[in-house]
C-alpha positions in Angstrom: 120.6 87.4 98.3 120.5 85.0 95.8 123.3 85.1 93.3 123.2 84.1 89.8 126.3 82.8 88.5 127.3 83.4 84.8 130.6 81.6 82.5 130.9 82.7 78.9 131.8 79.0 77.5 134.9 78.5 74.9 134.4 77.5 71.7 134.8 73.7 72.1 132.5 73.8 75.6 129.7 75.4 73.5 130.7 72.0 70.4 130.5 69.8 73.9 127.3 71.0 74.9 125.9 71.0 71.7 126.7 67.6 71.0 125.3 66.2 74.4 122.2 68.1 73.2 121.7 65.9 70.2 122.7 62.7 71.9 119.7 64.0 74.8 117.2 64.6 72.4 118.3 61.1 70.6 117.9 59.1 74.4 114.3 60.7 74.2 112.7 60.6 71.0 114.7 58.5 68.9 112.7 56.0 66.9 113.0 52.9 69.4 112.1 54.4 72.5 110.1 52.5 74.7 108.8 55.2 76.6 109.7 53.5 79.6 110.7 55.0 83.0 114.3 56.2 83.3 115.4 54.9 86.7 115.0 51.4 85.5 116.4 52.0 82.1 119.6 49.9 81.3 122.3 51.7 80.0 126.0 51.9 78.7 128.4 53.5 80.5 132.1 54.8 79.2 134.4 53.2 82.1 137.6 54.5 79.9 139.1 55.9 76.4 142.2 55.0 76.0 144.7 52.4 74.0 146.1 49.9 75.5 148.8 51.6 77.6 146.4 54.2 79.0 147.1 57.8 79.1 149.5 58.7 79.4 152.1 55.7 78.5 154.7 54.7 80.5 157.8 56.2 79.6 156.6 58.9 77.2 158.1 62.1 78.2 157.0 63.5 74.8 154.3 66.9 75.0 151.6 64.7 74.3 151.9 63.2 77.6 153.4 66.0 79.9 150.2 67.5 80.8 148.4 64.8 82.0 152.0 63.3 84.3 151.8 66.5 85.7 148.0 67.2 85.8 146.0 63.8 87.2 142.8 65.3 86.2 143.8 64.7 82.4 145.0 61.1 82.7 142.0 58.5 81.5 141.4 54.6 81.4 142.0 52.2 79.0 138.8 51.8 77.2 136.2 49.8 78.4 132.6 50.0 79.1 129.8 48.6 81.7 126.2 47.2 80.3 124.1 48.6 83.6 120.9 46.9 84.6 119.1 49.1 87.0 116.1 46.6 87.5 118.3 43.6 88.3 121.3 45.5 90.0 123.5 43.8 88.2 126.5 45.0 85.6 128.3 43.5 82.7 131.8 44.5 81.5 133.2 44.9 78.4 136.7 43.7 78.5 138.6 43.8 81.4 141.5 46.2 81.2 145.0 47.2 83.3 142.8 49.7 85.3 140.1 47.1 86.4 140.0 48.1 90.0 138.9 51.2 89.2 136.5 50.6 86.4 135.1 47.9 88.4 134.4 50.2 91.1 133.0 53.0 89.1 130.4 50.5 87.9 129.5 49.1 90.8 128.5 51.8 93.0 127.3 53.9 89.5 123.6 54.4 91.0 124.0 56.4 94.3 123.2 54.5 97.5 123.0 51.0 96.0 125.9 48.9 95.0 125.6 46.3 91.9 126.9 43.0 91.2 129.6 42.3 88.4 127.4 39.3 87.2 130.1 38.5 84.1 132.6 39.8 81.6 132.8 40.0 77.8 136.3 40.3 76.2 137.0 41.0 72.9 140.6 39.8 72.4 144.0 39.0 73.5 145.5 42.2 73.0 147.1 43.7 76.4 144.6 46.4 77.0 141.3 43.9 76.7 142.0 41.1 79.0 144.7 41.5 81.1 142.3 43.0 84.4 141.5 39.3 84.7 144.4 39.0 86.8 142.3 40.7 89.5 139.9 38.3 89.9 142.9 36.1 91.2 143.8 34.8 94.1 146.3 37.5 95.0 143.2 40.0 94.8 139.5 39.6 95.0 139.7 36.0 95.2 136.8 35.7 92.8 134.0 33.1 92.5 133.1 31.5 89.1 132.6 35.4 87.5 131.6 34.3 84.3 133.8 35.2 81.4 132.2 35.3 77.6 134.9 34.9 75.3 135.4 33.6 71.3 136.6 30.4 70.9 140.3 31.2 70.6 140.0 33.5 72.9 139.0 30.7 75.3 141.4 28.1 74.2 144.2 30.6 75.1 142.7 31.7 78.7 142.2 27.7 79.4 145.3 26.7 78.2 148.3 29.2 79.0 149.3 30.5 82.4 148.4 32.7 84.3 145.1 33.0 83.3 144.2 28.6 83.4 144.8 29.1 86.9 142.3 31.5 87.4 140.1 28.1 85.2 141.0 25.7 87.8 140.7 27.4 90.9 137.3 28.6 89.4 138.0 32.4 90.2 136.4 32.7 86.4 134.1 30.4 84.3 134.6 30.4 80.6 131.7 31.1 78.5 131.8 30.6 74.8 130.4 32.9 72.3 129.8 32.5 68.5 129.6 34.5 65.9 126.7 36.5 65.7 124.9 34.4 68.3 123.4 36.1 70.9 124.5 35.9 74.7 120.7 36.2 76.7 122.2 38.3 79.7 118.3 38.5 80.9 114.9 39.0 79.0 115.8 43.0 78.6 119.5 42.4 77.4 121.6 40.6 74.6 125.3 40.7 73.7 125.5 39.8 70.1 129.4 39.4 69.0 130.7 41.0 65.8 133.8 38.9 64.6 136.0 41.8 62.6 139.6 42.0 61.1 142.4 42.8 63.7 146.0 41.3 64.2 145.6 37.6 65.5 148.6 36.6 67.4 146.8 34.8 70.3 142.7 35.0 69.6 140.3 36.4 67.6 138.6 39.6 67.4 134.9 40.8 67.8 133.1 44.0 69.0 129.5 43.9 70.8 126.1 45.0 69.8 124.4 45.3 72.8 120.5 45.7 72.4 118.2 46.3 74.9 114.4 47.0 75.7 114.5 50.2 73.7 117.8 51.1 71.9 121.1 49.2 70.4 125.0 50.1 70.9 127.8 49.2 68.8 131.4 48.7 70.4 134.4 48.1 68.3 137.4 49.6 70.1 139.6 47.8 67.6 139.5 47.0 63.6 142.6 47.6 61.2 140.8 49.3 58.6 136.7 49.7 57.8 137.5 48.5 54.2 138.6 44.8 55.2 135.7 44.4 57.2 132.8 42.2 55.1 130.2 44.3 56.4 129.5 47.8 55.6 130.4 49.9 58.7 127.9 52.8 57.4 125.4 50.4 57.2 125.6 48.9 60.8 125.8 52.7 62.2 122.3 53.1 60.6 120.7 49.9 61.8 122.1 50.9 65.6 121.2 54.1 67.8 124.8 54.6 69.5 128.1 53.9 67.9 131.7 53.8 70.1 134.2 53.2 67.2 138.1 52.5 67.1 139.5 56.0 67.0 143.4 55.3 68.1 145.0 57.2 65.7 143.8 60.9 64.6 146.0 60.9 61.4 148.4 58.7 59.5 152.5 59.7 60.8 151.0 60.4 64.5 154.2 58.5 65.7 157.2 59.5 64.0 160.0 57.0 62.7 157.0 54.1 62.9 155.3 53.0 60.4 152.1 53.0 60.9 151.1 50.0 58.9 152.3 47.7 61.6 149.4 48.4 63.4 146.8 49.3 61.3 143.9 51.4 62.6 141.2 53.4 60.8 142.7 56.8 61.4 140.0 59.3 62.2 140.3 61.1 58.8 139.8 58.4 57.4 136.6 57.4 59.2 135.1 60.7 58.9 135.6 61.0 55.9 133.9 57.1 55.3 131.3 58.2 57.3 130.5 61.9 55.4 127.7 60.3 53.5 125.5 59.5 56.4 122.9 62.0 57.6 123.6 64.7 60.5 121.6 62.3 62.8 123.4 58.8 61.8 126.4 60.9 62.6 125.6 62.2 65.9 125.5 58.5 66.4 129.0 58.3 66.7 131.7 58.5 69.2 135.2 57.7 69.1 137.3 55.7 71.8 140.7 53.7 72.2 142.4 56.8 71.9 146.4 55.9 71.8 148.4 58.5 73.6 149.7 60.7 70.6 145.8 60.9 69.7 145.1 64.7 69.5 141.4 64.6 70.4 142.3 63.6 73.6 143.5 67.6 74.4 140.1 69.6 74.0 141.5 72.5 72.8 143.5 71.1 70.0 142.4 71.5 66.1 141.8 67.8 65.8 138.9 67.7 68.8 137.2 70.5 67.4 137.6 69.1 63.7 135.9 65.7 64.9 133.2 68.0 66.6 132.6 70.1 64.0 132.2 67.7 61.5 128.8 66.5 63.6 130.7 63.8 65.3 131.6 62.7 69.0 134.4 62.1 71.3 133.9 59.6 74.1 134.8 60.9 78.0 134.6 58.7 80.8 131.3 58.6 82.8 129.1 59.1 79.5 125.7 56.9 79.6 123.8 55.9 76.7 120.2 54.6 77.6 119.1 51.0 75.6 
């Protein structure tokens, strides 16, 4: 006898589901779909969420982290994302991060029975969480072949210049690619990479985030920016002229780590943002999701005040796995 299986959902599954609803109905019918078949469709997909340092951080034996050293099923990735082309089996990643094994494995066998082809990398800067997966392309590892690596033009100075990573150069494991402000990197006739120079501490390169447009639909990634008001453009206006936004969302609130001050690395906390971003419309909100989450970062714990705050106030929290169809 067939048995019908029942769950009354929690509070935050039913703010989950309800927010994958509105980001479903957005894939379908939002104003730039082509109409085009799905198995074809590119897509973004979330490879990870967190800072830097990944969750949790080595050496925190703080509550934040305890759960997920002692639970593996809560740990997640430092934040990244793959541009997935179905129609050429190819993949792109955004940045390449500490877990880059894994995140390079989760994108290339993302379609069930076929497996893709990493055909380049895009980094945003020289912060450790964004670059330092390069080192797997090495000859120590996969002993790579000319993968091609889009970068800024400090960005590339300091790959070509300063050890390790000229190695990789001359023993062509990678081939630098340089990108310019708001120049458009072709990756084929359905996709374009169009970098987004924005405010962030400089110490070895320059920053940018990625709109990536595709036959149908646009995403904006900018995993890091010190604070929306030192940017020249107007963040509200670039979520309205895009369908998907993943934006810097390290810190929940200002005094997340005690004894630091917070200026030293300036973030837009999540208040903040939400509160920046309460004069757009229910839709151009349920644009957004959150990533880069540093370890202390509340939202990360799904029943904590902060997750269902951000959820509540018609916004989104990024999990790894999520697709967003261009």
């Amino acid at each position: 006898m067939l048995k019908l299986l029942y769950f009354e959902p929690t509070a935050f599954q039913f703010l989950m589901l309800c927010s994958q609803i509105i980001f479903l109905f957005l894939a379908i019918f939002g104003s730039k779909c082509t109409g085009a078949a799905l198995p074809d469709q590119p897509f973004v997909l979330v490879l990870g969420v967190a800072q830097d340092a990944g969750y949790p951080q080595a050496d925190c034996q703080k509550d934040c982290c305890k759960t997920a050293w002692e639970q593996p099923q809560h740990r997640r990735m430092v934040s990244c994302i793959a541009v997935v082309d179905p129609a050429s089996n190819q993949f792109w990643m955004v940045d390449a991060t500490p877990d880059f094994a894994e995140q390079q494995r989760l994108a290339q066998y993302v379609l069930p029975g076929r497996q893709l082809k990493l055909a380049g990398i895009f980094l945003t800067h020289a912060h450790i969480g964004h670059y330092t997966g390069l080192m797997q392309l090495g000859r120590e590892a996969m002993g790579a072949k000319a993968v091609p690596v889009h970068a800024m033009p400090r960005m590339t100075d300091f790959l070509g210049n300063n050890g390790p990573w000229s190695q990789l150069v001359s023993l062509r494991n990678i081939e630098l690619h340089l990108l310019q402000p708001g120049s458009a990197a072709v990756l084929n006739e359905r996709l374009r990479m169009v970098p987004m120079p924005v405010p962030h501490r400089g110490e070895f390169s320059e920053t940018v985030g990625f709109r990536i447009e595709g036959p149908g639909r646009s995403l904006v990634f900018i995993p890091d920016i010190d604070k929306w008001e030192r940017w020249e453009r107007d963040i509200n206006a670039v979520v309205k002229a895009t369908d998907y936004a993943l934006l810097d969302g390290t810190f929940y609130q200002n005094g997340e780590i005690p004894g630091r001050d917070m200026s030293e690395i300036p973030h837009p906390f999540i208040e903040e943002s939400m509160a920046r971003f309460s004069q757009l419309s229910a839709m151009e909100r349920a644009k957004i999701r959150f990533i880069h989450f540093n370890h202390t970062n509340p939202v990360m714990r799904e029943n904590s005040a902060a997750a269902k705050h951000v959820l509540d106030n018609g916004f989104g929290i990024a999990s790894q796995g999520e697709r967003f169809g261009l």
